[in-house]
N, C-alpha and C positions, 0 to 999 in steps of 0.2 A: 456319236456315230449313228448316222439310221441304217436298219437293216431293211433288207426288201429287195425287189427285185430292178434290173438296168438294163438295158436295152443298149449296147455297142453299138460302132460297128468296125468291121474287121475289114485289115486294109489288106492291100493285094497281096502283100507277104504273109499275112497271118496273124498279123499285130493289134491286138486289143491294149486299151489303156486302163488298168486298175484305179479305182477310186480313191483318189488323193487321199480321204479321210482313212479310207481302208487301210492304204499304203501306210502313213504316220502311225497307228494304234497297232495293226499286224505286224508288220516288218521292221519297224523301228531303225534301229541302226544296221541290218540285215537286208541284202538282198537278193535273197531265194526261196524258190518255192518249190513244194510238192506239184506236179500235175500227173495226177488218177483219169488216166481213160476208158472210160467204160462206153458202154456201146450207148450212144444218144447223150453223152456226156462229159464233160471235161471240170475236174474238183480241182480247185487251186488251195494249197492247203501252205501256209508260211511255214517257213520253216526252222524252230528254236531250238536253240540250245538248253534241253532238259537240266533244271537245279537240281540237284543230287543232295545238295545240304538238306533238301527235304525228309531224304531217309537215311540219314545219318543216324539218330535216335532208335531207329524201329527196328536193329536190327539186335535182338538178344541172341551175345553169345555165348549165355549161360556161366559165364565169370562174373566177378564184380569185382575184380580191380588185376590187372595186369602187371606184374612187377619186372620178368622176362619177356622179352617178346621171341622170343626165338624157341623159348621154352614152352610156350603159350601154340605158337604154329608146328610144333612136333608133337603136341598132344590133342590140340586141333586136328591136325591132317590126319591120324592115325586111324588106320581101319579098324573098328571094334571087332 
């Protein structure tokens, strides 16, 4: 995909066509996007569904092996 800049044009409703390559690599199987209006500006940002299996691992929660779990979120939750 090249990046850079594209010159539209906008049809009488307001309709721009996003760049076919853009569209395949950004949005994939998704079809929505962020649009950020700022003054002199319009940001099209796609929009994904965050993986979370990413911070599975990162979070220590100061155990190292859970044998209750019920037992584990009553001494978890408790106010020190």
């Amino acid at each position: 995909m090249d990046y850079g800049v594209e010159i539209k044009k906008v049809d009488k409703q307001g309709r721009i066509i996003l760049p076919s390559d853009w569209r395949k690599e950004e949005l994939k199987d998704n079809d929505e996007v962020f649009i950020i209006k700022e003054k002199g500006v319009l940001k099209i940002i796609p929009k994904k569904k965050p993986d979370l299996t990413k911070y599975f691992d990162s979070v220590d929660l100061g155990v190292d092996f859970i044998e209750e779990w019920e037992e584990f979120e009553r001494e978890f939750h408790e106010i020190p």
